[in-house]
Every structure is written in C-alpha cells, then in structure tokens.
matplotlib code that plots the C-alpha trace (Angstrom):
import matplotlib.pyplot as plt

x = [0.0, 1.5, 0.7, -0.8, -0.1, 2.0, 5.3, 3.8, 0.9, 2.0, 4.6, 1.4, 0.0, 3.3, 2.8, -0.4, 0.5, 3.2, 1.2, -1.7, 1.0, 2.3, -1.0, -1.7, 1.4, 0.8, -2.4, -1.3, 1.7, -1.2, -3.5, -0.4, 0.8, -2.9, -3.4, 0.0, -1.1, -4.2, -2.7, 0.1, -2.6, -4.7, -2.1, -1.1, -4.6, -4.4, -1.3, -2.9, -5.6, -3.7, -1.9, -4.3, -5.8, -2.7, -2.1, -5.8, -5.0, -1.9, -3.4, -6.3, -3.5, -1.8, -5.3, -5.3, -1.6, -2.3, -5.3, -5.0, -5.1, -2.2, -0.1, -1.1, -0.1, 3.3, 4.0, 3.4, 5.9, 8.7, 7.8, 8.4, 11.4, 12.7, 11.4, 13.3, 16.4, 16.8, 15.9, 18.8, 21.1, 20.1, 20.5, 24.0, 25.0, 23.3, 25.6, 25.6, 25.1, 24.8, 28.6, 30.3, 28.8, 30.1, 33.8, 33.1, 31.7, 34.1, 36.7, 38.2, 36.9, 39.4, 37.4, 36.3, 36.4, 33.2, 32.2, 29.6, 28.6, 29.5, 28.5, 28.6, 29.1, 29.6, 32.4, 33.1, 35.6, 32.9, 34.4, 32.0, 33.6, 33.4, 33.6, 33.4, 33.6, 34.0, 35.4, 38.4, 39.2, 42.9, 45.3, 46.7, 43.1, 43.1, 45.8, 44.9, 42.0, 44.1, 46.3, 43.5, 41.6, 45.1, 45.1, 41.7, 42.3, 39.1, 40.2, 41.8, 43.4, 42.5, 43.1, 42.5, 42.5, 45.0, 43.2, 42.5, 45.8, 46.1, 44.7, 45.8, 42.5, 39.0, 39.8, 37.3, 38.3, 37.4, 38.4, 38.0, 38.7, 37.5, 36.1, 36.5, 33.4, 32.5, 29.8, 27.1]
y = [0.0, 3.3, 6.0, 9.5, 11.7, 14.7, 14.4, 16.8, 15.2, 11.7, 13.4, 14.9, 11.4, 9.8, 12.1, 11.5, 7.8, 8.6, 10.8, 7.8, 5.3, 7.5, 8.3, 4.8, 3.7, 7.2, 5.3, 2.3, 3.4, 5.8, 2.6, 0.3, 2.5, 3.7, 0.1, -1.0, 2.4, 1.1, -2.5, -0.7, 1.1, -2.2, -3.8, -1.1, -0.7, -5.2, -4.6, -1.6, -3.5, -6.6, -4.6, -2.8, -6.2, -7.9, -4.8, -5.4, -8.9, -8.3, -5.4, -8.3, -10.4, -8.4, -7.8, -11.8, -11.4, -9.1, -11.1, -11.9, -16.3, -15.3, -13.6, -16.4, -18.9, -16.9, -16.9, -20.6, -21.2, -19.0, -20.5, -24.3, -22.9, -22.1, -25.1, -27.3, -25.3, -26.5, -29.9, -30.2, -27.9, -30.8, -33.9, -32.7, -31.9, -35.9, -38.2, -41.6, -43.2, -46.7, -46.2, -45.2, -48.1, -50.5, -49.1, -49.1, -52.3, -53.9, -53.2, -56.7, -56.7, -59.5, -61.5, -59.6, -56.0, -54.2, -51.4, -49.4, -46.7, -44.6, -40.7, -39.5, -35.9, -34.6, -32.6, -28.8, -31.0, -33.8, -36.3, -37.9, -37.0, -40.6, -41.2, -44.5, -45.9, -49.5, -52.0, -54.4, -57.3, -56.5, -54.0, -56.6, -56.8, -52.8, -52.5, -55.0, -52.8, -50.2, -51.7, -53.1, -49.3, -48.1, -50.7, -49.2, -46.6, -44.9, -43.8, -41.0, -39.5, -42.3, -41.5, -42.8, -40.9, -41.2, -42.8, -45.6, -47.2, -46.7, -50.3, -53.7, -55.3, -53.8, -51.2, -48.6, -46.9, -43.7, -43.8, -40.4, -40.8, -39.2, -41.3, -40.3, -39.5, -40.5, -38.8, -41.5]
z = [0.0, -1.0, 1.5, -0.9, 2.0, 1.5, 3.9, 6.6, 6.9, 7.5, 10.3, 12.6, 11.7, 13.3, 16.3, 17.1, 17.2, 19.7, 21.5, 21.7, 22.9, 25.6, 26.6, 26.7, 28.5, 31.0, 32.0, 32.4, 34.5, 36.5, 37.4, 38.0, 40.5, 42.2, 42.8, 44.3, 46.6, 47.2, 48.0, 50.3, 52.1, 52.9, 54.3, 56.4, 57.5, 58.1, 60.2, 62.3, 63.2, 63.9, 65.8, 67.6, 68.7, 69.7, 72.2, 73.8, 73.9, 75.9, 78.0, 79.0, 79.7, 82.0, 83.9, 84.6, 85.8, 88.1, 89.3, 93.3, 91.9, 89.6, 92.3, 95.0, 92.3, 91.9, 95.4, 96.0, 93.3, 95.3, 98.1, 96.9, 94.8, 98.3, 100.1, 96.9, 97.6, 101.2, 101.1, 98.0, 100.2, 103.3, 101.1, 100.0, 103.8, 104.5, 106.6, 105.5, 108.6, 107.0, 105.4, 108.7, 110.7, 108.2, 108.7, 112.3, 112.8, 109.7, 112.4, 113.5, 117.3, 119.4, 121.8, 125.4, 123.3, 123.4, 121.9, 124.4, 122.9, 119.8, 118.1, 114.8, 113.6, 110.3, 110.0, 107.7, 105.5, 104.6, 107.0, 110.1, 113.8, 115.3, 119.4, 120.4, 124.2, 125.4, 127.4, 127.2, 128.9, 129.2, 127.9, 125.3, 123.1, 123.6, 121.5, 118.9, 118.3, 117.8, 115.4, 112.9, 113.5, 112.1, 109.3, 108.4, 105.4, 105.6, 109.5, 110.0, 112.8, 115.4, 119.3, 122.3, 125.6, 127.5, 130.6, 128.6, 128.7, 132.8, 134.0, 132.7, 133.0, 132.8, 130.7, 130.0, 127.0, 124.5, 121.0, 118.7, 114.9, 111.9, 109.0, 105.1, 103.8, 100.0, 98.7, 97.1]

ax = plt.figure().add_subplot(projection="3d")
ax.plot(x, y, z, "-o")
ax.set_aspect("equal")
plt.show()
C-alpha cells in the first residue's frame, strides 16, 4: 500500500500515534501504581488492626496477671522454689550413717572387746567425727584394736585418751577418729 499523504501530513499522523501510545502507556503506569497504593494502604490498614488487637490482647492479659489467683499462684511457686532449695542444700550436707557403721563395725573386734557406745558428727571437710567408748578385757586386746583401726584406710586421725591405757584389765576406753566420707 502506497501512502498518498503529503510528507507533513504523515509526520502529525506519526505524532499523534506517539502521543496515543504515551497516553496509553501514562495510563497504564497511573493505574499500576494507584493500585499498588491502594494495596500498600490495605495492608497497612491489616497490620494496624492486627496490631491494635494484639495490644488489647496483651493489655487483657496483663489484667489476669495481676489477678490476686495469679499472684497467689506466683507466690506458691517461690515459696516451693525455696522449700526445693533447702531440702537439696540438706540432702547434700546428709551423713551416711549406714557407710560409717560399716567401717566401724568392719573393724576386727578381738574377743572380750566391746564397743559401748558410739557418736557420729559430720564434719566442715565432709568427714564424720566418730567417738566410740568401750570396754576391754585387758590391755593386750586394747591395743589389737588399735592396730587393725590403724590398718583401716578410711580412718583417720584415730586417738585414744590417755586414761585408757592406765589399767591392765577392765579397761574402759574412748576412741576419737575421723572417717573419710565418700559422697554417694
């Protein structure tokens, strides 16, 4: 097809074409961006109100906290947090009794040696204070006592008062000794 139109003509022609298109592409820039405001803004509107009830959700939460069952329930907690504390704090401080008597008695006891009466203390270092008393025969079984208490690793520190070496028979005696505590 050969275009008649003199050279002027066919140039207003060509700019009313452009003109079109950038009208065309103007308008479709213009709605593009009027919706991506209008999608901006309803999301900002969503998050306001989200956000608004999130805060009277926690504002109704804080009202339950500070509830009188809430703080009673708080303060019972403490109080058996505390309660907890010291019976761990006892249990570690615990003296095996069962242990000590096994040293004690384990001890190799020569015939007419008896053991009368006997204390246990726990000590600041761990170790159990042991006092024993008794009576001995003679002098002789006295000190075969002592010997197999010194044999005894987990004694420490044995000593016998000095009174108890006086007599040669009937010898009342009092024996002080520590015993190495292992924790279990």
């Amino acid at each position: 097809m050969i275009n008649l139109l003199p050279l002027e003509e066919r140039r207003k022609l060509f700019l009313i074409k452009k003109e079109r298109l950038v009208m065309v592409l103007g308008i479709i820039i213009l709605v593009t961006l009027v919706c991506l405001t209008l999608i901006l803004f309803s999301i900002k509107f969503y998050i306001l109100a989200e956000t608004d009830n999130q805060k009277s959700i926690l504002s109704k939460m804080e009202q339950e906290n500070n509830k009188s069952e809430f703080v009673n329930s708080s303060n019972l907690i403490k109080k058996y947090n505390t309660t907890l504390a010291q019976l761990d704090s006892f249990y570690k401080k615990e003296i095996y009794f069962d242990s000590a008597l096994e040293i004690i008695t384990g001890v190799q006891n020569p015939k007419g040696l008896n053991l009368v009466n006997f204390s246990l203390e726990r000590k600041d270092n761990g170790n159990i204070q042991a006092n024993v008393s008794g009576v001995s025969d003679t002098r002789d079984n006295l000190l075969i006592f002592k010997d197999n208490i010194e044999k005894n690793k987990k004694i420490l520190n044995p000593s016998f008062s000095s009174d108890s070496w006086v007599s040669p028979k009937n010898v009342n005696f009092s024996l002080t000794f520590e015993i190495a505590q292992n924790e279990q």
